[in-house]
NUKE-932001 format. One record per residue (C-alpha): residue in three letters; x, y, z. Coordinates in steps of 0.1 Angstrom, whole numbers, padded with zeros to 4 digits, always signed. Layout:
<recs>
ALAXYZ...
</recs>
This chain:
<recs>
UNK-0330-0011-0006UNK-0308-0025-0039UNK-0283-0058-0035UNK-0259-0072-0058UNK-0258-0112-0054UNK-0227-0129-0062UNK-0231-0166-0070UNK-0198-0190-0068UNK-0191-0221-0090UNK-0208-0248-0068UNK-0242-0221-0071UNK-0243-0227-0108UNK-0223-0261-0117UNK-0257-0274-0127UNK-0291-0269-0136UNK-0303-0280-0101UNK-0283-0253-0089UNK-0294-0224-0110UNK-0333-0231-0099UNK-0319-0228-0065UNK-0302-0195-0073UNK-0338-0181-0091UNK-0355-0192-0062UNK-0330-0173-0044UNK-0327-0140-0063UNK-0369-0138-0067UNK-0377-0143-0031UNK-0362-0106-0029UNK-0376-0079-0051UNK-0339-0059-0036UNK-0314-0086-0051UNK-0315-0068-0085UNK-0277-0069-0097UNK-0265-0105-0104UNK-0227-0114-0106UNK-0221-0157-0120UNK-0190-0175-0115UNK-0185-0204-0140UNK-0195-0239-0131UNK-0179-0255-0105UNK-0181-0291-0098UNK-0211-0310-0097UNK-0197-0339-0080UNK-0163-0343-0054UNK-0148-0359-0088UNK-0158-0333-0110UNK-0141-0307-0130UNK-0143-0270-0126UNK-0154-0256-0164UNK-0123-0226-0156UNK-0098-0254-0151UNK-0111-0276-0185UNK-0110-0237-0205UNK-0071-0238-0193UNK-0067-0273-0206UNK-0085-0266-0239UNK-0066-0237-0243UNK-0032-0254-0231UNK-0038-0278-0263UNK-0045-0248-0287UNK-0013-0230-0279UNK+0007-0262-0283UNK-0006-0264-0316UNK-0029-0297-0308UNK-0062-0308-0315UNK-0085-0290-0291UNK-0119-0295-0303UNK-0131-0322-0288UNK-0121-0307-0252UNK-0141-0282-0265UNK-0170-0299-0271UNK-0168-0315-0238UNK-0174-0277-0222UNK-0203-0274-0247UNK-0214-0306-0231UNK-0220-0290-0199UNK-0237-0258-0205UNK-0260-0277-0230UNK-0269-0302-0202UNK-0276-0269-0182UNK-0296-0253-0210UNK-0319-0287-0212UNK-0323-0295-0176UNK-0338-0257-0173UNK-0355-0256-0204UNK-0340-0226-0224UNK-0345-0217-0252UNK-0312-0207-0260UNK-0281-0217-0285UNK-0245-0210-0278UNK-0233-0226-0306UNK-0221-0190-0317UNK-0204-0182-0292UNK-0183-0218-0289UNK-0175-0211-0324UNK-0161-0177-0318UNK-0142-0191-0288UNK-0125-0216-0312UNK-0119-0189-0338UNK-0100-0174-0306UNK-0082-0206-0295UNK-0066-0212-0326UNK-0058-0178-0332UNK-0038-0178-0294UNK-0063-0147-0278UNK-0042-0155-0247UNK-0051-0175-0215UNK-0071-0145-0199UNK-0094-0149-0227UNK-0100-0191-0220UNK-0106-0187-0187UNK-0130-0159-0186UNK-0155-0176-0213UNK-0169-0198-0186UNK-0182-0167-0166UNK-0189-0152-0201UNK-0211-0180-0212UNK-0227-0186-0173UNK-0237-0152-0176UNK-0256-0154-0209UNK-0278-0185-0198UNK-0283-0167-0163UNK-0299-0132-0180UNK-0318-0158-0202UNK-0333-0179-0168UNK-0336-0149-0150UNK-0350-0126-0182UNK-0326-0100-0167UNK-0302-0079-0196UNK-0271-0089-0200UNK-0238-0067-0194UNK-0204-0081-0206UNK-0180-0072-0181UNK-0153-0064-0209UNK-0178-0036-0214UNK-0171-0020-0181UNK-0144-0028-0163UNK-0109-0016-0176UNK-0073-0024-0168UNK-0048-0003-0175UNK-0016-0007-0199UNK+0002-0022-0167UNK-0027-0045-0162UNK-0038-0030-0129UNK-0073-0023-0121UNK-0087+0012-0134UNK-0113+0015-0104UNK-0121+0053-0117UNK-0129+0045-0154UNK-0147+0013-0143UNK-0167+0032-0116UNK-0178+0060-0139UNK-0183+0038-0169UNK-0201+0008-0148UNK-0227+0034-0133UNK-0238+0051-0160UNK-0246+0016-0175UNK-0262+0003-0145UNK-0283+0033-0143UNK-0299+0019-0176UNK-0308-0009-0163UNK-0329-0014-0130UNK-0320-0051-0132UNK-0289-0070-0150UNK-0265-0103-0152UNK-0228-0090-0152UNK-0205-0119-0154UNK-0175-0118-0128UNK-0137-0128-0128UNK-0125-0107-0160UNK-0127-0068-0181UNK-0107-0054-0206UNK-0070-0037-0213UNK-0066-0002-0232UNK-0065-0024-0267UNK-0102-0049-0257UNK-0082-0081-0244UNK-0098-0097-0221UNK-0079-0097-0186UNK-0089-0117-0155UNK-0083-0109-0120UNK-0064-0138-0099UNK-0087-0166-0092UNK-0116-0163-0073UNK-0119-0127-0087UNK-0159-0128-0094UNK-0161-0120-0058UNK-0145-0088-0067UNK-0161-0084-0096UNK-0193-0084-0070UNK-0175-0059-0050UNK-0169-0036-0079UNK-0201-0038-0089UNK-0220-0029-0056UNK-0192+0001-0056UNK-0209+0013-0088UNK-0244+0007-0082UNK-0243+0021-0047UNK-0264-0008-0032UNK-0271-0012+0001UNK-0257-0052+0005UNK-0233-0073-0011UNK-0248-0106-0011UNK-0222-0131-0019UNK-0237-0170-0019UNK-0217-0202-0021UNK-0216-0239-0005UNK-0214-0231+0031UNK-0233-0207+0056UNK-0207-0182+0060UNK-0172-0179+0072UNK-0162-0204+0097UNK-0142-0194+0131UNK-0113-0223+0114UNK-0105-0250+0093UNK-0131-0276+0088UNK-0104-0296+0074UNK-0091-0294+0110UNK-0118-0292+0128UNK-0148-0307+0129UNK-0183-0286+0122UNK-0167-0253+0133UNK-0186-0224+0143UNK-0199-0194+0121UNK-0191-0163+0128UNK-0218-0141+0132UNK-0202-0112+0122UNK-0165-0098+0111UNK-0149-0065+0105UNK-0132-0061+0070UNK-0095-0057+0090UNK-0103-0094+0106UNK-0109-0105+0075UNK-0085-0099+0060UNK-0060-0110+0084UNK-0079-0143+0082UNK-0081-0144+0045UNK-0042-0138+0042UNK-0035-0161+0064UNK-0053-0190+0046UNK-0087-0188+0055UNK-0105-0185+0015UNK-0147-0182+0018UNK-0140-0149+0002UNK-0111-0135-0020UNK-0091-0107+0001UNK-0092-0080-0025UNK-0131-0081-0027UNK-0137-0059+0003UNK-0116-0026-0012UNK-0142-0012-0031UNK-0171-0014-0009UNK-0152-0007+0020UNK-0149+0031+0012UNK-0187+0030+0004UNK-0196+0016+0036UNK-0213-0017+0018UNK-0215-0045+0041UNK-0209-0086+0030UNK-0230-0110+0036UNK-0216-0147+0025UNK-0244-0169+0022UNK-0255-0211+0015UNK-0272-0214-0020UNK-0280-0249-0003UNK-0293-0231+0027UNK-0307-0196+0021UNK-0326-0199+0053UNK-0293-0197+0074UNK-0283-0155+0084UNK-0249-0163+0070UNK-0217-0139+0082UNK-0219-0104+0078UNK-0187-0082+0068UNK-0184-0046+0083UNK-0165-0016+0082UNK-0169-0012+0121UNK-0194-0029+0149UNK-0205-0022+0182UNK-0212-0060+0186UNK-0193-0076+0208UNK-0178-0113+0192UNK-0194-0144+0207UNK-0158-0153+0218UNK-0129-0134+0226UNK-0115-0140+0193UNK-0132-0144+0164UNK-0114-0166+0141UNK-0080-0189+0137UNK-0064-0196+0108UNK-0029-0200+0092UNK-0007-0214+0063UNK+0025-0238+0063UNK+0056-0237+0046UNK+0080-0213+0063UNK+0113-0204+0070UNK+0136-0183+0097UNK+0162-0168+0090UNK+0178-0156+0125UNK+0210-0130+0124UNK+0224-0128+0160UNK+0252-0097+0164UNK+0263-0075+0190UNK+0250-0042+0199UNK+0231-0047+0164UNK+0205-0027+0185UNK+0227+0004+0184UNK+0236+0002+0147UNK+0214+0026+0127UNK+0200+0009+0097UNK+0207-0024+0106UNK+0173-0033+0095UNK+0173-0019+0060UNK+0206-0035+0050UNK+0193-0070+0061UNK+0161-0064+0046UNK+0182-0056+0017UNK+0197-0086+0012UNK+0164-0099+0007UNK+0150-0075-0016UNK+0178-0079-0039UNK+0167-0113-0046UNK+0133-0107-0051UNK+0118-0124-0017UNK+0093-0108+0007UNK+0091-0116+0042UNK+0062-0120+0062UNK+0074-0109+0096UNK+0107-0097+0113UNK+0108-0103+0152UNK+0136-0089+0167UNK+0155-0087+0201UNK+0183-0068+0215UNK+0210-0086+0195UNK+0191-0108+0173UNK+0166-0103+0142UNK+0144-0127+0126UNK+0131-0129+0092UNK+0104-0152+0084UNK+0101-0158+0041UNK+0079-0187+0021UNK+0108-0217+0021UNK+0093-0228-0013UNK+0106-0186-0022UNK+0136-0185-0004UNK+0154-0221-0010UNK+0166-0220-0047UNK+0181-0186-0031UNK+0192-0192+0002UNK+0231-0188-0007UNK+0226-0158-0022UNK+0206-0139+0006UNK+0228-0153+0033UNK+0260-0139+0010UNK+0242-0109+0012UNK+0236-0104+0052UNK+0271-0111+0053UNK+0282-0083+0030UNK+0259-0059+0039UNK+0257-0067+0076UNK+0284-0084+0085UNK+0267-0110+0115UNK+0283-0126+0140UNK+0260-0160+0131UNK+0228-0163+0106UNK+0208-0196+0115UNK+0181-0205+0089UNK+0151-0232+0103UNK+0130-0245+0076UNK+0097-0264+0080UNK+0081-0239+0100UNK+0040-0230+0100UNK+0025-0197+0110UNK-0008-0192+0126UNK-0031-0159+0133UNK-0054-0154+0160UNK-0076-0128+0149UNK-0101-0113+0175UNK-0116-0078+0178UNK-0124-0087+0214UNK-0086-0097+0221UNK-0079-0058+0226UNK-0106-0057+0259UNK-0094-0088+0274UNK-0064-0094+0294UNK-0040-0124+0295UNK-0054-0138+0260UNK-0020-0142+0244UNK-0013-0161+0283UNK-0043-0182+0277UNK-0025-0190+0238UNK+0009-0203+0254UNK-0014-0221+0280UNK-0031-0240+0252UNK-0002-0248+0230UNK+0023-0259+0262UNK-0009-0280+0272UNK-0008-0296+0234UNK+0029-0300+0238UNK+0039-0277+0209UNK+0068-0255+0206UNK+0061-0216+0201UNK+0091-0208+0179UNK+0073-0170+0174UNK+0052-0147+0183UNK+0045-0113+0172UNK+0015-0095+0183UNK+0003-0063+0157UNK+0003-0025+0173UNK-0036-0027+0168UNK-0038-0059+0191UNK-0064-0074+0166UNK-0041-0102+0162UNK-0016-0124+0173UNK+0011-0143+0150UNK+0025-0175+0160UNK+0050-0197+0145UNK+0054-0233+0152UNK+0064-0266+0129UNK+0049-0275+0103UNK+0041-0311+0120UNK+0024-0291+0152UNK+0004-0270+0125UNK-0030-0289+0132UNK-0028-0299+0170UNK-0021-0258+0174UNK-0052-0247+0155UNK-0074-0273+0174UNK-0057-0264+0208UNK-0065-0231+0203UNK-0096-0237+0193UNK-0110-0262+0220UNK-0097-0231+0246UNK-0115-0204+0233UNK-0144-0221+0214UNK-0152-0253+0232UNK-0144-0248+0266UNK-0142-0211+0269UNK-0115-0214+0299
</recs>
């Protein structure tokens, strides 16, 4: 058995950490492919090293002094290196990263040397080789990821090595610049590299002991979840839930690779596992909750719209034109509803309701702002009758208004829309009645 282990920010934001994380990765002779964020914080307080890199560089391309924001990254790594002993100088590489600064290298290239230099000091703890992810994986001119090149390339490196330190978040373009995926991307930087070594688990370890069933803003010491199909996730993940970045499970979901998110601060707990499929039945009928605020409706009412052919593309249209994506379209006999970000759609509103009217001509178009939109997500929900029943029952119980619901052809999950005020009350209603009291 091979695993790649992906370690997060709050793994390595300090030398405390990283003798947690060799403790982890040499209590299993398997864990052979390691994948380092860049420090996180070491403290609530703290400062992520990405987000000072961004700063730094903010001051570079303004044409300002940045050196001593510099130094103060240096600071952190070289309180790293002497907490763990290394024997190890970066003063080389700083100096090439301010060589790059000043000549503008682009923020791609700030924000990836915290991975960059994490991944240095790991190989050195760990005595593994280090690979430099600009080595092997590409972008392409459009800055989209080149999975084929990267996959070829990546495993006929790997293959050279039966153990390495491959730093995650950022590759390369067609002409060597560095290019970072969105934030968050080491996870699929893990991914990617599990893909190419063909490992058997994707190990990926952070600050809690796997992914919870909601909010523990909202609620209180939620339950894990044991384990999740990739399809849940990602409903969850879109819909605001974050232990792991949504594009991560792509590439090892053709390879079959399963996930499982893990506590650096408590390797003993199982964690949650990710899937392609499972015969396991959920320890509740669904298995998570989760959602996102800031919505708005846009409702079109007009007669015998339901007999008009392309009524739906034209309105859609007048959306499209304006550069706005909609997140879902419930619709009735005479009315259709189109549900956009507000923070998207306000600066525009006159515009897309000019153009319903020209393309569509309406008899009324409403817009409601203010508007939140939950997903219950739940393998189990296809099996079990009356569960969207048992969802009205919990939110009419709570007092809160349903203003939608839209239930997927898969019946996997069920969207619900409600105000942004009732946002909390509706996750913790739903909650206590599948969770806590199982009614």
């Amino acid at each position: 058995m091979s695993k790649v282990v992906k370690f997060g920010g709050s793994s390595l934001a300090s030398a405390e950490q990283f003798k947690k994380v060799k403790d982890i990765i040499m209590a299993d002779k398997d864990r052979r492919y390691v994948v380092p964020s860049a420090p996180g914080k070491r403290f609530s307080k703290d400062t992520k090293v990405t987000d000072m890199l961004y700063q730094c560089y903010g001051k570079a391309e303004k044409g300002e002094n940045f050196k001593d924001k510099l130094a103060e990254i240096k600071a952190r790594y070289d309180e790293i290196i002497a907490g763990l002993k290394l024997n190890v100088n970066l003063d080389k590489e700083f100096a090439e990263i301010e060589k790059n600064f000043a000549a503008k290298a682009g923020s791609d290239y700030a924000a990836s040397r915290g991975e960059f230099l994490n991944g240095i000091l790991m190989s050195h703890y760990l005595g593994y080789p280090f690979i430099d992810a600009a080595d092997v994986i590409f972008f392409d001119e459009n800055g989209e990821f080149d999975a084929d090149k990267t996959d070829s390339v990546l495993s006929a490196r790997l293959k050279e090595d039966e153990r390495a330190v491959i730093p995650g978040f950022y590759g390369s373009m067609p002409d060597g610049s560095v290019k970072t995926f969105s934030r968050g991307g080491s996870d699929i930087t893990g991914s990617i590299v599990s893909k190419a070594a063909k490992v058997d688990v994707y190990e990926n370890w952070t600050d809690v002991s796997g992914f919870l069933i909601a909010d523990p803003r909202i609620i209180p010491n939620p339950e894990v979840i044991e384990i999740i199909t990739y399809r849940e996730l990602r409903e969850l993940s879109y819909m605001g839930a974050t232990v792991l970045h949504e594009d991560a499970i792509f590439p090892v979901r053709k390879m079959g690779i399963p996930i499982n998110i893990r506590n650096t601060n408590a390797p003993e707990d199982n964690g949650t596992w990710i899937v392609g499929s499972t015969g396991q039945k959920s320890k509740y009928i669904i298995t998570g909750v989760a959602g996102k605020k800031g919505f708005c409706a846009v409702n079109i009412e007009k007669d015998m719209m339901n007999s008009e052919i392309g009524f739906g593309r034209k309105l859609l249209q007048a959306f499209e034109e304006n550069g706005i994506s909609f997140e879902h379209s419930p619709s009735g006999i005479d009315t259709f509803t189109v549900f956009v970000h507000q923070d998207e759609f306000m600066d525009k509103e006159q515009k897309v309701v000019a153009g319903i009217h020209r393309l569509c001509n309406p008899d009324t178009v409403e817009i409601e702002t203010d508007l939140a939109l939950l997903a219950v997500v739940g393998r189990g929900m296809k099996s079990q009758r009356g569960t969207a029943g048992r969802i009205f029952s919990a939110l009419a119980h709570a007092n809160i208004n349903v203003k939608m619901i839209d239930q997927g052809s898969s019946e996997l999950n069920i969207i619900i829309g409600v105000a942004n005020s009732d946002f909390e009350a509706a996750i913790k209603a739903i909650y206590d009645i599948f969770v806590v009291s199982q009614l």
